[in-house]
PyMOL Python script that loads the backbone (N, CA, C, O; Angstrom):
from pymol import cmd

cmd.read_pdbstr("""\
ATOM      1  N   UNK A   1       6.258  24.204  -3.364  1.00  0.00           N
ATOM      2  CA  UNK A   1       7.581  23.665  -3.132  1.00  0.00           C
ATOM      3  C   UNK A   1       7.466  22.208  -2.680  1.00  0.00           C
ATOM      4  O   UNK A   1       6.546  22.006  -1.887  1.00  0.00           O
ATOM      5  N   UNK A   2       8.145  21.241  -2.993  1.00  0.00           N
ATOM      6  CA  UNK A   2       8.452  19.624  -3.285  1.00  0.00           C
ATOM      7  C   UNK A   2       9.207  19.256  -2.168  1.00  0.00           C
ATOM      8  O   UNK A   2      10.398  19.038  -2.393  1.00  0.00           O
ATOM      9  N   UNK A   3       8.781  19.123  -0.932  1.00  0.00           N
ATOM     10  CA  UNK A   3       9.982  18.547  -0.158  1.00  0.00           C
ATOM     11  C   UNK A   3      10.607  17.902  -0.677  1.00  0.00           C
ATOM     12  O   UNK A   3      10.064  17.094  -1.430  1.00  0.00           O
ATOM     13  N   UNK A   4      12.437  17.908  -0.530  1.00  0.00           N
ATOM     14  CA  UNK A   4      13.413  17.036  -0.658  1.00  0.00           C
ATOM     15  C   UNK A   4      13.910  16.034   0.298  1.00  0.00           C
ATOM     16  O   UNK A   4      14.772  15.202   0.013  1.00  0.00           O
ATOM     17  N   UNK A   5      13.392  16.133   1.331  1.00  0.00           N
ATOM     18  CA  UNK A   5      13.845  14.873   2.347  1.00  0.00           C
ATOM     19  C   UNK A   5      12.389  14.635   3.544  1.00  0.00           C
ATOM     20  O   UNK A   5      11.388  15.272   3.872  1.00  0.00           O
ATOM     21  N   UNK A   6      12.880  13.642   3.802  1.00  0.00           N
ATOM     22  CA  UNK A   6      11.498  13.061   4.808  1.00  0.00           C
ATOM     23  C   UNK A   6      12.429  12.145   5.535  1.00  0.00           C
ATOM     24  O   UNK A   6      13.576  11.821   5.228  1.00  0.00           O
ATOM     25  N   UNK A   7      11.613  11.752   6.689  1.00  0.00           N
ATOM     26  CA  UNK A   7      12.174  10.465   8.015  1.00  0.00           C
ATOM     27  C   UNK A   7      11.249  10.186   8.482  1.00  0.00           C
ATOM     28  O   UNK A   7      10.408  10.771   9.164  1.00  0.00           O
ATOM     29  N   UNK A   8      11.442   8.758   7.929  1.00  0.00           N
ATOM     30  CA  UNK A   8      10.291   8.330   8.960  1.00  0.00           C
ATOM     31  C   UNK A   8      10.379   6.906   9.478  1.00  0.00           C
ATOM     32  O   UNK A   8      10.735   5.897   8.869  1.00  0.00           O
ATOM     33  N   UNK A   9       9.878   7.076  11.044  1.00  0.00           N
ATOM     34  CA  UNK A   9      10.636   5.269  11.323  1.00  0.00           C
ATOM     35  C   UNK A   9       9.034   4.777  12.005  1.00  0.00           C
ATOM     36  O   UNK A   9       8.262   5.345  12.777  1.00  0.00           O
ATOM     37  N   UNK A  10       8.996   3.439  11.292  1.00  0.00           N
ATOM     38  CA  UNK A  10       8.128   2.754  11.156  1.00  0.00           C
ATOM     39  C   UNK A  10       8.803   1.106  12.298  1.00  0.00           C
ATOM     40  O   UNK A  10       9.663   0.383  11.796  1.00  0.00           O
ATOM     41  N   UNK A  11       8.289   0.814  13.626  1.00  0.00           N
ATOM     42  CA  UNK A  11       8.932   0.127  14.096  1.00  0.00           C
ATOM     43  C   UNK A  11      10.335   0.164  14.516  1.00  0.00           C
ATOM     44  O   UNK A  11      10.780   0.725  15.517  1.00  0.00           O
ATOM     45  N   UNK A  12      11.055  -0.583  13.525  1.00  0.00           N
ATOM     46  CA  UNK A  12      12.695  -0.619  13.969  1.00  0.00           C
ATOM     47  C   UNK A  12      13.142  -0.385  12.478  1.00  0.00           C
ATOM     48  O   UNK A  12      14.341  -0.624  12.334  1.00  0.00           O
ATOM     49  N   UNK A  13      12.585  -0.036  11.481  1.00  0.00           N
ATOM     50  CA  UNK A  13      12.737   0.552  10.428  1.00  0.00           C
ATOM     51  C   UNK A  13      13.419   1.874  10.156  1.00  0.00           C
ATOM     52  O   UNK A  13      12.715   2.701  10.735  1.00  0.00           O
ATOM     53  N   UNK A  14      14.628   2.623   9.458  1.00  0.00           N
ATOM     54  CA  UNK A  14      14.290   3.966   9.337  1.00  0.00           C
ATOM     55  C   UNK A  14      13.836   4.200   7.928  1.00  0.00           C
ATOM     56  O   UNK A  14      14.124   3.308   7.130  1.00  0.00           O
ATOM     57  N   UNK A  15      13.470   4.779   7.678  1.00  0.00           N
ATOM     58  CA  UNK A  15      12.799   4.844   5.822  1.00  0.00           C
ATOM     59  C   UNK A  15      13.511   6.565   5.533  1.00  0.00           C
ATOM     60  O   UNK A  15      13.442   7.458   6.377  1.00  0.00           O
ATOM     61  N   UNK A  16      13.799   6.631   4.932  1.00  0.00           N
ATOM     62  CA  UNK A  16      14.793   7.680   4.258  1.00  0.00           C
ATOM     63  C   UNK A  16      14.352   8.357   2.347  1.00  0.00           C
ATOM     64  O   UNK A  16      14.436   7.712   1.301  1.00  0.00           O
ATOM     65  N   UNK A  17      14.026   9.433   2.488  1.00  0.00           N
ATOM     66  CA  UNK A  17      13.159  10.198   1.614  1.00  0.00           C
ATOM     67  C   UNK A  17      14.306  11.064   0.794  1.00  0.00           C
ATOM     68  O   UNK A  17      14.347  12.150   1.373  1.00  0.00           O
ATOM     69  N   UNK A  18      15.193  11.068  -0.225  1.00  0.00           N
ATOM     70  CA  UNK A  18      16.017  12.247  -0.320  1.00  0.00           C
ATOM     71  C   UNK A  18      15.754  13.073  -1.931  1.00  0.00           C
ATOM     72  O   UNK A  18      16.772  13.048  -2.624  1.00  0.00           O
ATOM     73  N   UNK A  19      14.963  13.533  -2.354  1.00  0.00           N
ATOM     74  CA  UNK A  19      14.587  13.960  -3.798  1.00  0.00           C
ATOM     75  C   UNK A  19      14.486  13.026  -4.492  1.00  0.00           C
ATOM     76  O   UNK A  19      15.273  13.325  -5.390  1.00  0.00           O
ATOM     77  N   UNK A  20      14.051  12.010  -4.765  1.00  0.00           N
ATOM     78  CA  UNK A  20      13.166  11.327  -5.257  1.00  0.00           C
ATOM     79  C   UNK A  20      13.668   9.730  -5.240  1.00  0.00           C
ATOM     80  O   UNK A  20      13.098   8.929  -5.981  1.00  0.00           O
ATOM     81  N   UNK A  21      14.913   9.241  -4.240  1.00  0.00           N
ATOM     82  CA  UNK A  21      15.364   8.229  -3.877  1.00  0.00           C
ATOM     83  C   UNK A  21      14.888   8.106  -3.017  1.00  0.00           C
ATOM     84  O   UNK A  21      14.496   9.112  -2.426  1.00  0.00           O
ATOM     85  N   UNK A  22      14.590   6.431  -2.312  1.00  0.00           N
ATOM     86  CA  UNK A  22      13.981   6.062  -1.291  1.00  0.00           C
ATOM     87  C   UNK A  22      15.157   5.114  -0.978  1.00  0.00           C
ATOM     88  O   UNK A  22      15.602   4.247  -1.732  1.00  0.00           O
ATOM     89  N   UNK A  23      15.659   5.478   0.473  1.00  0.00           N
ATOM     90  CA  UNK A  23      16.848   4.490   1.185  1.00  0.00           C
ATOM     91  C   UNK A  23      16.139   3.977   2.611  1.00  0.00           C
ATOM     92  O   UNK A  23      15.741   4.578   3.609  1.00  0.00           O
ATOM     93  N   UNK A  24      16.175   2.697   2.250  1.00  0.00           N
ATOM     94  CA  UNK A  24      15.369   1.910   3.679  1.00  0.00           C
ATOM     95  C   UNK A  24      16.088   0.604   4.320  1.00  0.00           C
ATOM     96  O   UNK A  24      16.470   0.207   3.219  1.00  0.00           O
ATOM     97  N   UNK A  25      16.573  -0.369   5.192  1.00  0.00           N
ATOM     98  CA  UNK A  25      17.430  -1.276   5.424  1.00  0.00           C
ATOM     99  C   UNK A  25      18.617  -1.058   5.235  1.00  0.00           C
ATOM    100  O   UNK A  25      18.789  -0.385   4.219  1.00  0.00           O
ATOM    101  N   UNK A  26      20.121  -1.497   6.099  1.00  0.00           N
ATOM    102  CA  UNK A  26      20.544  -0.891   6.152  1.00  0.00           C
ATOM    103  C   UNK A  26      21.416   0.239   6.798  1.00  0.00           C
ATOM    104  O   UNK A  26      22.617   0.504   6.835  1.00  0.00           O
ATOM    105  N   UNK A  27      20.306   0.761   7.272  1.00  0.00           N
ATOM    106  CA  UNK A  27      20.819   2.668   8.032  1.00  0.00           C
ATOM    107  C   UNK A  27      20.506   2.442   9.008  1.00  0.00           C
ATOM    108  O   UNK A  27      19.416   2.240   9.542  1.00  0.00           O
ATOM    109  N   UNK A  28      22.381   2.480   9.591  1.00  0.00           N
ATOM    110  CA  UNK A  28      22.591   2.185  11.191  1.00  0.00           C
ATOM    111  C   UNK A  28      22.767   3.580  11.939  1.00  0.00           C
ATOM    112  O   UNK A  28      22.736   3.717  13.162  1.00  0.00           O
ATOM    113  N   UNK A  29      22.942   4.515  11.075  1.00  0.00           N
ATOM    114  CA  UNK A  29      22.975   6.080  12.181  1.00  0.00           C
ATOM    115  C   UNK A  29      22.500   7.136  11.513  1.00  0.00           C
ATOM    116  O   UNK A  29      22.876   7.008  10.347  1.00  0.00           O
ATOM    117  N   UNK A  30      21.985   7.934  11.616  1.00  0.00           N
ATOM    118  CA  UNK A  30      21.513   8.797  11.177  1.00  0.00           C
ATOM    119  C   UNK A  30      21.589  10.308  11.587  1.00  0.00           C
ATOM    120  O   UNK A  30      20.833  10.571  12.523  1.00  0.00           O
ATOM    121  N   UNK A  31      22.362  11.422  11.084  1.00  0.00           N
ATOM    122  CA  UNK A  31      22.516  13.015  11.649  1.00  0.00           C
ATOM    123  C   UNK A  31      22.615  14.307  10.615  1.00  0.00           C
ATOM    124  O   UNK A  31      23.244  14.785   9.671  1.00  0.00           O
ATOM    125  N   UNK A  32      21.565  14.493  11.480  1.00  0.00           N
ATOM    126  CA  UNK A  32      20.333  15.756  10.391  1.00  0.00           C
ATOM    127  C   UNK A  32      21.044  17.347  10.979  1.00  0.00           C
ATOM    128  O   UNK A  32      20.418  17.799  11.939  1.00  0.00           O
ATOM    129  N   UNK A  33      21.546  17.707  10.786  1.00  0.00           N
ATOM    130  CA  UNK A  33      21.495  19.537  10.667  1.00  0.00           C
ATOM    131  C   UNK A  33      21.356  20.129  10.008  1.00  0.00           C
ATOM    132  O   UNK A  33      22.012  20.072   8.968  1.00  0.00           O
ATOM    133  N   UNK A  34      20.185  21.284  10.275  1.00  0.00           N
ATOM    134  CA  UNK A  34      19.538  22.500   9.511  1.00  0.00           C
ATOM    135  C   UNK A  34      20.538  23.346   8.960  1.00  0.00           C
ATOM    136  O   UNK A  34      20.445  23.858   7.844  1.00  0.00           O
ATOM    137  N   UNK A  35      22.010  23.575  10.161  1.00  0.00           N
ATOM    138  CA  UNK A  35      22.601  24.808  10.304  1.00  0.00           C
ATOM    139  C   UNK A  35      24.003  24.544   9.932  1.00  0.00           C
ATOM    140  O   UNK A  35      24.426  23.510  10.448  1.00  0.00           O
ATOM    141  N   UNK A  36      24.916  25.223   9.131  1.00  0.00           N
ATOM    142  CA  UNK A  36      26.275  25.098   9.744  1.00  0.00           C
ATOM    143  C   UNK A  36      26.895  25.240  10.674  1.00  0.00           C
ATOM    144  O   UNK A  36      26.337  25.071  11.758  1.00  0.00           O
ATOM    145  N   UNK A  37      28.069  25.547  10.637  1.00  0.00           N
ATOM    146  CA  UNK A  37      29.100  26.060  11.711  1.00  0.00           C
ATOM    147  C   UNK A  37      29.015  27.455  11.992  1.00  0.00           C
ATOM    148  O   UNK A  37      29.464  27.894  13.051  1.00  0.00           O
ATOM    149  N   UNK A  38      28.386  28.319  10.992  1.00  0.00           N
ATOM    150  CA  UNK A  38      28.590  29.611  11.425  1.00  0.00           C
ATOM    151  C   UNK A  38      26.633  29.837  11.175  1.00  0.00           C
ATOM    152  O   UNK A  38      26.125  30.621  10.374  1.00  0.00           O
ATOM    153  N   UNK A  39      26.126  29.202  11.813  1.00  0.00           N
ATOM    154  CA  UNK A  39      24.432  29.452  12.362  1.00  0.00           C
ATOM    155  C   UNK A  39      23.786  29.687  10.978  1.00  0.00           C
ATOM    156  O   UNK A  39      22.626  30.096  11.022  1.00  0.00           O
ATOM    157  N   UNK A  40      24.503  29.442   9.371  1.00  0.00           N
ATOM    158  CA  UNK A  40      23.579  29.974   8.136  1.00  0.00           C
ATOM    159  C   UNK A  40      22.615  28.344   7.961  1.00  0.00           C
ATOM    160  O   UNK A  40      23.159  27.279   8.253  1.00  0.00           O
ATOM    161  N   UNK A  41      21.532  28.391   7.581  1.00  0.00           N
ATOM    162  CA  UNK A  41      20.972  27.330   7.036  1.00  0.00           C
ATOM    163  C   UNK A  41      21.516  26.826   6.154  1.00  0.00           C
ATOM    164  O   UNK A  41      21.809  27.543   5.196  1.00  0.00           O
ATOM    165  N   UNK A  42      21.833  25.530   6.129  1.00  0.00           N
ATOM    166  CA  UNK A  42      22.558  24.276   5.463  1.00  0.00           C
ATOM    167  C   UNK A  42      22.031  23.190   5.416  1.00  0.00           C
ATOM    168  O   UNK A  42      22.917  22.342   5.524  1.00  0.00           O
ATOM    169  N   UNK A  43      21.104  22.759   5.317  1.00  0.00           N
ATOM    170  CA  UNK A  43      21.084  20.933   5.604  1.00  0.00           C
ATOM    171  C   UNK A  43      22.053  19.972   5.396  1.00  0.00           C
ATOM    172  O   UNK A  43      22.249  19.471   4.289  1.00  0.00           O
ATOM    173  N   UNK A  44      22.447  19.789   6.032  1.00  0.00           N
ATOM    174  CA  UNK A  44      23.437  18.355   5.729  1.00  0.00           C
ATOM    175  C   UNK A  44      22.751  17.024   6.331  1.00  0.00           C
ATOM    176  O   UNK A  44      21.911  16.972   7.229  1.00  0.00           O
ATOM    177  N   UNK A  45      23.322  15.971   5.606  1.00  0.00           N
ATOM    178  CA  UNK A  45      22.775  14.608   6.417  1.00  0.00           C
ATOM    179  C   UNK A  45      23.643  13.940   6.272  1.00  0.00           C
ATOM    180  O   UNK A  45      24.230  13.937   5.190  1.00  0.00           O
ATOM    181  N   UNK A  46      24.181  12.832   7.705  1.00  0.00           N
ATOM    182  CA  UNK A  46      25.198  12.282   7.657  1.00  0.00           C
ATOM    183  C   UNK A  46      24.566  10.664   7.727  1.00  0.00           C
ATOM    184  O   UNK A  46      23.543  10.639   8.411  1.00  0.00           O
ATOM    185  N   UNK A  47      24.967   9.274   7.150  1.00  0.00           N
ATOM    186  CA  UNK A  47      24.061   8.447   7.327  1.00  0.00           C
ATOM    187  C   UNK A  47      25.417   7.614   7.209  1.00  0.00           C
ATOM    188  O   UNK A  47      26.429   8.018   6.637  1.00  0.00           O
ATOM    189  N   UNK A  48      25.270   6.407   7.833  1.00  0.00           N
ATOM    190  CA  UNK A  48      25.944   5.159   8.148  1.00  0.00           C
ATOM    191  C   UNK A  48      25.173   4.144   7.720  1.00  0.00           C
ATOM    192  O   UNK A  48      24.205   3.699   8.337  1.00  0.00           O
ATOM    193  N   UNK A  49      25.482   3.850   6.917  1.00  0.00           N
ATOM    194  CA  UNK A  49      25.043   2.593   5.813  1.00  0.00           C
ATOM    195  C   UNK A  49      25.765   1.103   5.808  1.00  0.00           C
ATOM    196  O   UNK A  49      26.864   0.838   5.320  1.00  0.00           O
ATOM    197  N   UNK A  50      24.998   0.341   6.376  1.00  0.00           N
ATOM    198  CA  UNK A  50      25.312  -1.203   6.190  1.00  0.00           C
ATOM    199  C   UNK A  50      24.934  -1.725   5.082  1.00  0.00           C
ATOM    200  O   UNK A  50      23.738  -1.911   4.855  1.00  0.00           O
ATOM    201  N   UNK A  51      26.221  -2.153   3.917  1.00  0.00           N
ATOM    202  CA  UNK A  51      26.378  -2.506   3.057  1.00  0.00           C
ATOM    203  C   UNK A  51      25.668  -3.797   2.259  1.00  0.00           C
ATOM    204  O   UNK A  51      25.447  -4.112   1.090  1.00  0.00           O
ATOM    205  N   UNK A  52      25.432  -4.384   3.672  1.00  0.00           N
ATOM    206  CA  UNK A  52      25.243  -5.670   3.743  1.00  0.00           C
ATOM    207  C   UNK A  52      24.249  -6.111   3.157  1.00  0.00           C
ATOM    208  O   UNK A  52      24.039  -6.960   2.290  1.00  0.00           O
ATOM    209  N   UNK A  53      23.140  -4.803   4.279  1.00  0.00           N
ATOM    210  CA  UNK A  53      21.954  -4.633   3.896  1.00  0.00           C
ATOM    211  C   UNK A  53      20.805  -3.574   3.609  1.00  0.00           C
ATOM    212  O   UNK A  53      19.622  -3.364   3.874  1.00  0.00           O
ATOM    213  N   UNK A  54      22.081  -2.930   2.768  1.00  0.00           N
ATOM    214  CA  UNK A  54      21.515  -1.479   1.906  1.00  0.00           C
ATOM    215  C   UNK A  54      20.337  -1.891   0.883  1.00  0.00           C
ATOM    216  O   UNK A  54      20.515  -2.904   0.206  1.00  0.00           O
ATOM    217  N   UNK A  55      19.211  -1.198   0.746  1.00  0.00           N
ATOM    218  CA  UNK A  55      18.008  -1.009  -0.130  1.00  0.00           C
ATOM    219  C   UNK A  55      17.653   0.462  -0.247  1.00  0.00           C
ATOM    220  O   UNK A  55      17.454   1.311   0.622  1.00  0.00           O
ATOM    221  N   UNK A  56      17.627   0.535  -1.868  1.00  0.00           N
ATOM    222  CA  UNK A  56      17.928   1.602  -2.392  1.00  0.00           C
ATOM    223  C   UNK A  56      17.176   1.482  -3.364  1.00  0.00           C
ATOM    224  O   UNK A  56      17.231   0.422  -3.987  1.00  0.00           O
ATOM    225  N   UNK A  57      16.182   2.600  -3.822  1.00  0.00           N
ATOM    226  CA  UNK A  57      15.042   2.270  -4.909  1.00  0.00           C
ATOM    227  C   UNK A  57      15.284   4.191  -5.226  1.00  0.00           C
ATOM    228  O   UNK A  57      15.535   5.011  -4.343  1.00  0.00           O
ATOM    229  N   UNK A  58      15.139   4.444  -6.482  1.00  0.00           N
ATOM    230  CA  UNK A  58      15.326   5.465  -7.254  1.00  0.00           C
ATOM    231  C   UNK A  58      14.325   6.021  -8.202  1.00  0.00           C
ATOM    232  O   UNK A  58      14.106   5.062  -8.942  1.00  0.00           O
ATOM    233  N   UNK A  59      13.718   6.841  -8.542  1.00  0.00           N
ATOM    234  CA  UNK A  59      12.505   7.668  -9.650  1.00  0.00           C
ATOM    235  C   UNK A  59      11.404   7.157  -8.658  1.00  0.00           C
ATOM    236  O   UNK A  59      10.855   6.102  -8.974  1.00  0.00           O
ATOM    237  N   UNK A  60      10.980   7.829  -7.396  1.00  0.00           N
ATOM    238  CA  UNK A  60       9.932   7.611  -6.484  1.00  0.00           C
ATOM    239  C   UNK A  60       9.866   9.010  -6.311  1.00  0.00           C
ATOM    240  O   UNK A  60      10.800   9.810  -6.349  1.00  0.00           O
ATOM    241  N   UNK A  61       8.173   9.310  -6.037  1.00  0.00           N
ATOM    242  CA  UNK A  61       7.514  10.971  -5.963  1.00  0.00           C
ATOM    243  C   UNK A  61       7.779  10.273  -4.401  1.00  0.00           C
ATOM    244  O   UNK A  61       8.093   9.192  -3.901  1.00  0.00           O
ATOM    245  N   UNK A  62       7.369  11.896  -3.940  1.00  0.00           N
ATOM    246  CA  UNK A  62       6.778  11.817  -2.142  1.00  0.00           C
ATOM    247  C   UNK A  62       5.604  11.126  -2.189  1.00  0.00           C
ATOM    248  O   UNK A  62       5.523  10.269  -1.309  1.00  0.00           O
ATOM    249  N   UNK A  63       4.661  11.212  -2.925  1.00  0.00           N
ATOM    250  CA  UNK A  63       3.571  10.774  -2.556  1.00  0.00           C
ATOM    251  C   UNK A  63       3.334   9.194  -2.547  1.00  0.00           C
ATOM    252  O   UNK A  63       2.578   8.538  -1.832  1.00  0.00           O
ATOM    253  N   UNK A  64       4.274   8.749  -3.633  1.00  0.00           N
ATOM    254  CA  UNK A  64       4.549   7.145  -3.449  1.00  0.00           C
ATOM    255  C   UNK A  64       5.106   6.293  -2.414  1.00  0.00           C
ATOM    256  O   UNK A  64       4.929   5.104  -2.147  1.00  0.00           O
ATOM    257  N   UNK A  65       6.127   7.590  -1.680  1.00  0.00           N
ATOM    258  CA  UNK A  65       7.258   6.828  -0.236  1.00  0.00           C
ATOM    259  C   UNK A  65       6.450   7.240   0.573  1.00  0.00           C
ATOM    260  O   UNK A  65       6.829   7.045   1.728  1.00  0.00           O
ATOM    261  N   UNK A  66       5.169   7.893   0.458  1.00  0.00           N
ATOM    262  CA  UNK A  66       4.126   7.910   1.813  1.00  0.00           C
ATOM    263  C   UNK A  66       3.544   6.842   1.055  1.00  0.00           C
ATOM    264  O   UNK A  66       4.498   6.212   0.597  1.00  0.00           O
ATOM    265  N   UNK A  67       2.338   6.250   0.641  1.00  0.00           N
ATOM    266  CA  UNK A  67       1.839   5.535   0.003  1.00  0.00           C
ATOM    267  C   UNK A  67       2.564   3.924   0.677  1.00  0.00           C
ATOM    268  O   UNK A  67       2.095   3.267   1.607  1.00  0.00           O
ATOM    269  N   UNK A  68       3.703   3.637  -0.069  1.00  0.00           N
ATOM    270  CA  UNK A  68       4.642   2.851   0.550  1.00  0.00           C
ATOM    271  C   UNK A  68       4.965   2.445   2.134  1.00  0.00           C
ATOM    272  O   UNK A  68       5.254   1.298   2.476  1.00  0.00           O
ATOM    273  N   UNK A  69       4.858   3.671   3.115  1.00  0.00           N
ATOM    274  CA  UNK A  69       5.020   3.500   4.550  1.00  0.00           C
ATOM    275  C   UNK A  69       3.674   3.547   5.230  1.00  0.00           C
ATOM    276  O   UNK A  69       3.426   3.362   6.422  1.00  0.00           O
ATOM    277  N   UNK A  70       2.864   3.826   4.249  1.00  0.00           N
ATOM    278  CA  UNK A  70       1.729   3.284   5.206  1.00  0.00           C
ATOM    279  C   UNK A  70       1.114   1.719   4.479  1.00  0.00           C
ATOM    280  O   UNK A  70       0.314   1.038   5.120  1.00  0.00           O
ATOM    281  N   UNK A  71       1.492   1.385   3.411  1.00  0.00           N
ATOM    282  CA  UNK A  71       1.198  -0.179   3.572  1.00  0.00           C
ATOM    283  C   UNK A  71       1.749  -0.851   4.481  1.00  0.00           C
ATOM    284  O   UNK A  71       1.210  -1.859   4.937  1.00  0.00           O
ATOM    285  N   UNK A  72       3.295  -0.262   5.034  1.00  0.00           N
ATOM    286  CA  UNK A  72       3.999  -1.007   5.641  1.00  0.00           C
ATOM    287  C   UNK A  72       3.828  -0.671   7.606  1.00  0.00           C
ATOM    288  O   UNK A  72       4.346  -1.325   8.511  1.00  0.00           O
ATOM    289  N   UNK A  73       3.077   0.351   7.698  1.00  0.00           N
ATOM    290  CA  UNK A  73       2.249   1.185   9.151  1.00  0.00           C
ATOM    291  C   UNK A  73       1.206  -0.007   9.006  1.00  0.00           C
ATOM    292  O   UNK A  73       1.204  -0.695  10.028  1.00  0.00           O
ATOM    293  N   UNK A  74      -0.010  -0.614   7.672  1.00  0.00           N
ATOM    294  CA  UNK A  74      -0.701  -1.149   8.194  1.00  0.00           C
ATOM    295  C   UNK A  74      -0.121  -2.585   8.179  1.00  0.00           C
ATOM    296  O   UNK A  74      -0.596  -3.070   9.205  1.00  0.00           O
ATOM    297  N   UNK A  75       0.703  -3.616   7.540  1.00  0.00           N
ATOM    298  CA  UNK A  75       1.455  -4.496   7.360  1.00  0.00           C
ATOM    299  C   UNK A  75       1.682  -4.728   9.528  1.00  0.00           C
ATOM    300  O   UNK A  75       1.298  -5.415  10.474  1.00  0.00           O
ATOM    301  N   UNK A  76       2.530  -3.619   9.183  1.00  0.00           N
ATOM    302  CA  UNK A  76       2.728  -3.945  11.425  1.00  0.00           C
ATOM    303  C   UNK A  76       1.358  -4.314  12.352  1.00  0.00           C
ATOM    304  O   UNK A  76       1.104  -5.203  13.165  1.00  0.00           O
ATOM    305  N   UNK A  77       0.657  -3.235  11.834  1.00  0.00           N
ATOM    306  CA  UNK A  77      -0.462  -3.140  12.597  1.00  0.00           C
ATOM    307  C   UNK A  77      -0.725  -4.683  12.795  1.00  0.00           C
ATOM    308  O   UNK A  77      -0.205  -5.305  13.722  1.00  0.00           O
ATOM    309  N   UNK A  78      -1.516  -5.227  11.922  1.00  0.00           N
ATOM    310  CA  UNK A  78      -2.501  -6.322  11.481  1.00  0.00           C
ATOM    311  C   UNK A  78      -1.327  -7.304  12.263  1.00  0.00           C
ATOM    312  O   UNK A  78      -1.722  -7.922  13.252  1.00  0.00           O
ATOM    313  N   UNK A  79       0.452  -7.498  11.742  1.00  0.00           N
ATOM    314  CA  UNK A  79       0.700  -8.674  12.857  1.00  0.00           C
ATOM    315  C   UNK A  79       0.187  -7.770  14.154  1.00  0.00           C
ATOM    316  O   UNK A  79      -0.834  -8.255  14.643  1.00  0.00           O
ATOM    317  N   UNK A  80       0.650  -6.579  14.819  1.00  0.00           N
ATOM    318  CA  UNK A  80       0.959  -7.054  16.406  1.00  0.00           C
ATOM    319  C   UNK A  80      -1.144  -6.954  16.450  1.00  0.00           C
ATOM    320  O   UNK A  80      -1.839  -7.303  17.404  1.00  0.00           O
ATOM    321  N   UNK A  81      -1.463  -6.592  15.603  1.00  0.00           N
ATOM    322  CA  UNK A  81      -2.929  -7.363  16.404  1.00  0.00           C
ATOM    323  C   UNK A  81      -3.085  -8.765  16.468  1.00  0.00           C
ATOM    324  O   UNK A  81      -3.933  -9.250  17.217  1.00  0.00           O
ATOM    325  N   UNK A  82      -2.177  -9.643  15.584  1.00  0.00           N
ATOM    326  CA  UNK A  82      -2.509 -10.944  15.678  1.00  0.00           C
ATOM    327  C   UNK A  82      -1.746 -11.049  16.685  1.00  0.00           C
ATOM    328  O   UNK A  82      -2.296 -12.009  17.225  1.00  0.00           O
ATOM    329  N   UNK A  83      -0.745 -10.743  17.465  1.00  0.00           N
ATOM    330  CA  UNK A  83       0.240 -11.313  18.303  1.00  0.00           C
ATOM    331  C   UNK A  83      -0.610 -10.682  19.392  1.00  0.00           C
ATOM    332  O   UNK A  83      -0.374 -11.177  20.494  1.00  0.00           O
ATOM    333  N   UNK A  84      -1.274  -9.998  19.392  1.00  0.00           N
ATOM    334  CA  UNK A  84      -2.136  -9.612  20.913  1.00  0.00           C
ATOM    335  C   UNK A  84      -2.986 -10.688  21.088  1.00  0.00           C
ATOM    336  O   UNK A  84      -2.899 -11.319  22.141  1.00  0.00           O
ATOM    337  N   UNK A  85      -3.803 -11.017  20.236  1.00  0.00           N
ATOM    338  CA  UNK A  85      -4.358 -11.447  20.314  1.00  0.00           C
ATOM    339  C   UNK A  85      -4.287 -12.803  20.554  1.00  0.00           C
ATOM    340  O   UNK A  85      -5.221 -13.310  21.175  1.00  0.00           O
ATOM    341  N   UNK A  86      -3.395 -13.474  20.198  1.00  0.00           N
ATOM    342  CA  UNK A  86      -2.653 -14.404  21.218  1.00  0.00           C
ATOM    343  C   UNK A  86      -1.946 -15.095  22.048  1.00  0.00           C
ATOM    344  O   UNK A  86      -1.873 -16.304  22.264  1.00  0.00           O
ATOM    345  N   UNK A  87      -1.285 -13.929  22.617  1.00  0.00           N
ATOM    346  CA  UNK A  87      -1.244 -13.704  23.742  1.00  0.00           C
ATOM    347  C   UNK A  87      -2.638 -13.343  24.586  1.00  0.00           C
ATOM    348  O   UNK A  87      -2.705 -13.833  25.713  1.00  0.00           O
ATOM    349  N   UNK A  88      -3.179 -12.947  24.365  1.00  0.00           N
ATOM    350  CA  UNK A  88      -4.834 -12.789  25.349  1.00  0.00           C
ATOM    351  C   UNK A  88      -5.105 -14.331  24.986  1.00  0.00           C
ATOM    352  O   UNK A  88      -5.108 -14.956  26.047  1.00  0.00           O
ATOM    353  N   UNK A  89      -5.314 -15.114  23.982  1.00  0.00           N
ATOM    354  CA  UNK A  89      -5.479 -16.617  24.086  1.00  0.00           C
ATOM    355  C   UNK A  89      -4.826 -17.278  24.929  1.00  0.00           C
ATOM    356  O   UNK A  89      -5.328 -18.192  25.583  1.00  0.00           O
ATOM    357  N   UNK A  90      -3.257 -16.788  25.055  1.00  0.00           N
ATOM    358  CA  UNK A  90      -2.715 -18.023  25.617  1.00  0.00           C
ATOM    359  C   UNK A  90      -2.458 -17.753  26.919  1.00  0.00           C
ATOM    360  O   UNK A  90      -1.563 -18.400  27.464  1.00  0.00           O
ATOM    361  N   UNK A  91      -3.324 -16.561  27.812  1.00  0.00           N
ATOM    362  CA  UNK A  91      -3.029 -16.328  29.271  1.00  0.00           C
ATOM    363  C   UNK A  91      -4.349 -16.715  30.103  1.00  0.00           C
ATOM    364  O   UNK A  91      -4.431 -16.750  31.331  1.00  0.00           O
ATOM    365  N   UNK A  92      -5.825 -17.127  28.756  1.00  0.00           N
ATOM    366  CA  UNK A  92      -6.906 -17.629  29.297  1.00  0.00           C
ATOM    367  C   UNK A  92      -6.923 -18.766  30.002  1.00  0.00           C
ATOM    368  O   UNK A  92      -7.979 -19.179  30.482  1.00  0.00           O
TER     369      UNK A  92
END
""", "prot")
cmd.dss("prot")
cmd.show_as("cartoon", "prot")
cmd.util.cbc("prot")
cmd.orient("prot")
C-alpha cells in the first residue's frame, strides 16, 4: 500500500505530500483528522493557502518528495553550519 499523504516541516517550511502532488510555500494552517464526527475513520485535511505564495508541483512518487526534502534537510544544514561557524569567529 502507497501512502497518500505525508507532512513534513523542514525549518519554517511545511512540505505537503497528497497522492502524488507536492504543495510547499504558501501553507499558513494546517488540520489533519483521522476521524469524523461520529468516531468512523475519515481523513480529512483542512489547509489555508496563501495565494500569493502557493507552490504546487504535480506527477511526483513518494519517493521523489522524500528525495526532494532531504536535499532541502541538507541545503539547511550546510548554511546553519556556516552561520555557526561564524558566529564562533566573530565572538573570538
Amino acid at each position: 500500500m502507497k501512502p497518500k499523504f505525508a507532512l513534513v516541516q523542514i525549518g519554517k517550511t511545511t512540505n505537503v505530500f497528497i497522492d502524488g502532488k507536492y504543495i510547499t510555500n504558501g501553507i499558513e494552517d494546517l488540520t489533519y483528522h483521522a476521524r469524523n464526527e461520529n468516531g468512523e475513520l475519515c481523513p480529512t485535511l483542512e489547509l489555508k493557502i496563501n495565494v500569493q505564495n502557493f507552490s504546487f508541483d504535480g506527477g511526483i512518487a513518494l519517493d521523489q518528495f522524500v528525495e526532494t526534502l532531504n536535499r532541502k534537510k541538507k541545503i539547511l544544514s550546510e548554511v546553519a553550519k556556516v552561520v555557526s561557524s561564524k558566529n564562533t569567529q566573530e565572538s573570538d
